[in-house]
N, C-alpha and C positions, 0 to 999 in steps of 0.2 A: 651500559647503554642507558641511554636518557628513557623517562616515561615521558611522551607526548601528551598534554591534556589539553584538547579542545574546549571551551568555554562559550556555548552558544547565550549571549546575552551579558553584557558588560555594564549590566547595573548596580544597584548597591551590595546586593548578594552575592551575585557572580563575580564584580568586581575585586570584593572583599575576600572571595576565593582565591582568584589571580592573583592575589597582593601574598597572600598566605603561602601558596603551594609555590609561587615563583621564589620566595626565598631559600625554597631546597635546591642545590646545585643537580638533583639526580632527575630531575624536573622540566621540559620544555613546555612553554603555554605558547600558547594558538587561540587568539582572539576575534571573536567573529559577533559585529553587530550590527543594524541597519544605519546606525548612526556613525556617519563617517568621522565627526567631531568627538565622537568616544572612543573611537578607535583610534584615531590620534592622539589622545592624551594621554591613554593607558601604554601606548607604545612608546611617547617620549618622556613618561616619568616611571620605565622601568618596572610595568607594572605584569605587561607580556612581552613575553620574546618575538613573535611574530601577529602580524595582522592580516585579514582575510575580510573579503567580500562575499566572498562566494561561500557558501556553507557546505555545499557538497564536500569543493576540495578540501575546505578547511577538516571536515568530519573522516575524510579516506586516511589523513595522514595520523589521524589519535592513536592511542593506545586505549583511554578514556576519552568520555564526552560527557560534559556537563552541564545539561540545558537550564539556564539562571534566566528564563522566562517565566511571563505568571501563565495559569492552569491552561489557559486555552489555547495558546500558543506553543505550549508544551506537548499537548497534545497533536497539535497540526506538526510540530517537529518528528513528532514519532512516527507520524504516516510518512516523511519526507524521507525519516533515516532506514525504515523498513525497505523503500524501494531502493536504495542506494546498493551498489554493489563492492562491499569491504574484500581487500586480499586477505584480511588478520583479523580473527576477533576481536570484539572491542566491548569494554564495559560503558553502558549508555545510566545514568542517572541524572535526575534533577533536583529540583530546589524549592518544590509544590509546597504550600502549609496544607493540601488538601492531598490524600493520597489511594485514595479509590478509585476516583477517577482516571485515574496515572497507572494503576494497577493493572485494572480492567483492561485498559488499552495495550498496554505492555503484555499482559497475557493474550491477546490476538497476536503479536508480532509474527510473519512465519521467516524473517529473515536468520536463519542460523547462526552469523557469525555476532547478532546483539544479545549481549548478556545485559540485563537490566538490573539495577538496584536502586528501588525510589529515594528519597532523600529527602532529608528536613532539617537545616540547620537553623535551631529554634533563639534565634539571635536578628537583631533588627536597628533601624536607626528613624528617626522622626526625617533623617534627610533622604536625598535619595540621587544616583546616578552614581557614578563613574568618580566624581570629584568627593564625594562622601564616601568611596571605599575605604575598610582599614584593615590589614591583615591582621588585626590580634581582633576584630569583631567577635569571632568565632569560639576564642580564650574561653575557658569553662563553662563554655553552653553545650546545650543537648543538641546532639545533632542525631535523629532518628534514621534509621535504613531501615526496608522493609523492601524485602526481595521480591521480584518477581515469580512467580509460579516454578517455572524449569529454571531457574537461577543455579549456575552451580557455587556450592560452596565458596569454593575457590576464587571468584568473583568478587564475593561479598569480604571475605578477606583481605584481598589486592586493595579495595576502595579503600576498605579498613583503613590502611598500611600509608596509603597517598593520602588519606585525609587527617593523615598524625601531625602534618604540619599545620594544622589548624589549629588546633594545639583543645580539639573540642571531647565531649564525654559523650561520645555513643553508645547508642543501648538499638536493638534491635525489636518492632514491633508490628502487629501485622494491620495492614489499612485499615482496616476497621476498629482496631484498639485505636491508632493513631487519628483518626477521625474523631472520632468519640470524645477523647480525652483534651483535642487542642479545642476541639469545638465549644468544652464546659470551661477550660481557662481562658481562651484566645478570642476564638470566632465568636461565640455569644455574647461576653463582656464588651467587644467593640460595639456590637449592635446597640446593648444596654446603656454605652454609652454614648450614643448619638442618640437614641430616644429620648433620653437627661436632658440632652443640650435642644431638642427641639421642643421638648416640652417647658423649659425654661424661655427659650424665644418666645414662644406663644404667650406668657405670663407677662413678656415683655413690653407687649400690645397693653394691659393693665397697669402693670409695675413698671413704667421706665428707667428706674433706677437700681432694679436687678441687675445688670451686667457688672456695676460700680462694688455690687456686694456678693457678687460671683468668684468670690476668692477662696485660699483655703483647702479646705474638704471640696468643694464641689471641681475645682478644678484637678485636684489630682483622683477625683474618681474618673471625671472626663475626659484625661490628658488622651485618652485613643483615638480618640473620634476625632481627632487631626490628623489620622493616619492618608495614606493616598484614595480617593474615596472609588478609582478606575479597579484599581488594583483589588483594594475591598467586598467590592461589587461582586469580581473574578470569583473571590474567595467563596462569600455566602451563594454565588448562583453552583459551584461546582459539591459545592455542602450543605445546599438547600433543605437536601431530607431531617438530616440531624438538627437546623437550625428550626426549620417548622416545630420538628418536638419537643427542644428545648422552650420556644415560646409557647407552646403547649404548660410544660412543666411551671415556667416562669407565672404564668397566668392564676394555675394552679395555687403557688404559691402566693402570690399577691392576692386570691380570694381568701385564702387563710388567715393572711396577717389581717386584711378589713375587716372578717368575721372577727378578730380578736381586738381591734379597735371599738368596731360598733357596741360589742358585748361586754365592755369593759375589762377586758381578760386581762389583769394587769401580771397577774402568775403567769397565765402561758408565754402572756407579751415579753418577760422577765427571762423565762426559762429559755424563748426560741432565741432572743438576744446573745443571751451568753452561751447558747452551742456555737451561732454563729464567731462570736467573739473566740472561745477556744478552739475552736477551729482554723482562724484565722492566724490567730498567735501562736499556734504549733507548726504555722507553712513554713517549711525552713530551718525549723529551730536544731534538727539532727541529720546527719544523715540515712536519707532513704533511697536504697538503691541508687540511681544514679544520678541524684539530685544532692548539691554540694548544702553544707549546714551554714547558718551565717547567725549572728549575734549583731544585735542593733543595740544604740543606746541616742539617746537625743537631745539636743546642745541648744541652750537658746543662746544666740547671738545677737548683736546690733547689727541693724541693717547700715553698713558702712565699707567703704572701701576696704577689702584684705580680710574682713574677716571669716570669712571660709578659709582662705588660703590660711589665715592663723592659726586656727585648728589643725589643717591639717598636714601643718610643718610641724608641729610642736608632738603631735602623734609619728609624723618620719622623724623626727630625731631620736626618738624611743624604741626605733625600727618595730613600729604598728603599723599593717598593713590595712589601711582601708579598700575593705572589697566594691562597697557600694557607697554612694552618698548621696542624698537625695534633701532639696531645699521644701519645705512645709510652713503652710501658712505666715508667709511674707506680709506684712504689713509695712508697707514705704515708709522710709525714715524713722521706723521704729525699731520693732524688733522680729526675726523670722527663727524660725526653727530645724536645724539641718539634723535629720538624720543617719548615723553613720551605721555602716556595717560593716564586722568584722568576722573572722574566719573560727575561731575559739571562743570560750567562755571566758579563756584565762583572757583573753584580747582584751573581750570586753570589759574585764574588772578591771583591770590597770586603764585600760583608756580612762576610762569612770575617775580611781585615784587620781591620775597624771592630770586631768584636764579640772577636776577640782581643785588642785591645788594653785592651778592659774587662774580661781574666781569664778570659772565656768558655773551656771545652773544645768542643773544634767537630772536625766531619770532616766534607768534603764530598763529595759523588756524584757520583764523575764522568763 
């Protein structure tokens, strides 16, 4: 017998689920969104089996339900499926970057037959809707669950189980770990970097021709703060506490590095640099626990029709898998610097050989 999973919310998240879990044949999806032009494209490019207006019936018929809303909506979901009356157990999870909130609420539930397990599949895209789904989004990211209170085991397992066609690396962590931690990579750095970009506008008022030299470094520290700024909003107001202390800390910190400027601390200034630096260059470099290793090295190229795509034919024909690639410091009609990542050390060194002996300028990270 088929799993039924219900999908409240057919945006890029939940979409990219629907894309994922629909290509298990053991699998029926129920798509349910207010957007009736979403609901028709995910239904005629095969993306769910069934469509639904109504959320009640769509929720009675799961086996799972999967609310791919952001935080506050998710929450008004949870009052709605509370009062709902199920024949059959059903496992209810969501799709929060925020998950206290989600918790909290989930532990009032008194409906017996919801088993909750929160959810966080920590994978994303600069676009957003229905039309930007992709079922392999989810491919080697962390996807957190973090049970509910009276969660039974068994539950948490099932989700497990249905969410292997996502093909993601979950780890289990409790809202507060999971707060904590996305808020020092995730939530604070968006902030930090829209702070950047308004404090650069203001200089703009001075310097008109900062935006012209806004390249580089400054734009890939600020690439965030393009993110959707409603949704954003969602995030920092339902994780406000942690973010307040974070800007607490950040402040802190920024009075230390002035003190070491004013006072010409060129040793401390020296020393705090390169913890930051070793720090930074060991993110990734091995495996830890559930976070996958990756090896970088970096190619300058001409800025010219094909040449990324030359690199990275010349690396598939060596069967090198590039896990990541990222374009640095573009200069138009000059020359840009693509950064590649790969999965091994051994990866790395031969990419390095391979790609020198075709002229390439290269340096690798080590």
């Amino acid at each position: 017998m088929k799993t039924t999973v219900t999908i409240i919310g057919l945006g890029l998240i939940g979409g990219s689920l629907a894309r994922s879990l629909h290509e298990s044949e053991d699998n029926y999806i129920i798509g349910y969104d207010i957007n009736s032009k979403t609901l028709e494209f995910a239904l005629m490019n095969g993306i769910i089996d069934e469509s639904s207006t109504n959320v009640a019936q769509a929720a009675k018929k799961a086996d799972v339900i999967i609310l791919g809303t952001p935080i506050t909506e998710t929450l008004e979901f949870l009052t709605q499926l509370d009062e709902m009356t199920f024949e059959q157990d059903v496992i209810v999870t969501d799709v929060s970057s925020v998950k206290k909130p989600v918790i909290e609420k989930a532990n009032t539930l008194t409906n017996s037959h919801i088993q909750f397990v929160g959810g966080h599949p920590m994978a994303g895209s600069h676009k957003r809707g229905i039309k930007a789904a992709k079922g392999h989004l989810f491919e080697n990211a962390i996807y957190v669950l973090s049970p509910a209170e009276y969660c039974p085991p068994f539950a948490v397992e099932t989700l497990k189980s249905l969410l292997q066609a996502s093909k993601s690396r979950m780890i289990e962590l409790k809202a507060d770990e999971h707060d904590d931690m996305t808020g020092v990579i995730s939530h604070f750095p968006h902030l930090i970097a829209s702070a950047l970009v308004r404090q650069a506008k203001k200089w703009e008022e001075t310097y008109e021709f900062i935006p012209k030299l806004a390249a580089g470094g400054f734009r890939d520290v600020t690439r965030i703060a393009s993110g959707n700024p409603v949704l954003w909003q969602d995030i920092f107001y339902h994780n406000k506490q942690k973010m307040v202390r974070m800007i607490d800390d950040w402040m802190n910190e920024m009075t230390a590095l002035r003190t070491m400027l004013q006072n010409d601390g060129k040793s401390e200034l020296t020393a705090y640099l390169e913890q930051a630096k070793e720090f930074r260059d060991g993110l990734g470099t091995q495996e830890k626990g559930a976070f996958p290793a990756f090896y970088d090295l970096y190619v300058d190229i001409r800025d010219q029709a094909g040449a990324i795509a030359s690199v990275a034919n010349i690396l598939a024909e060596n069967e090198i898998s590039i896990t990541n690639i990222r374009i640095l410091e573009i200069r138009e009609g000059i020359t840009g610097v693509l950064r590649l990542s790969v999965s091994t050390k051994d990866e790395q060194q031969r990419s390095y050989q391979i790609l020198q002996q075709y002229g390439y300028d290269l340096m690798l990270e080590e």
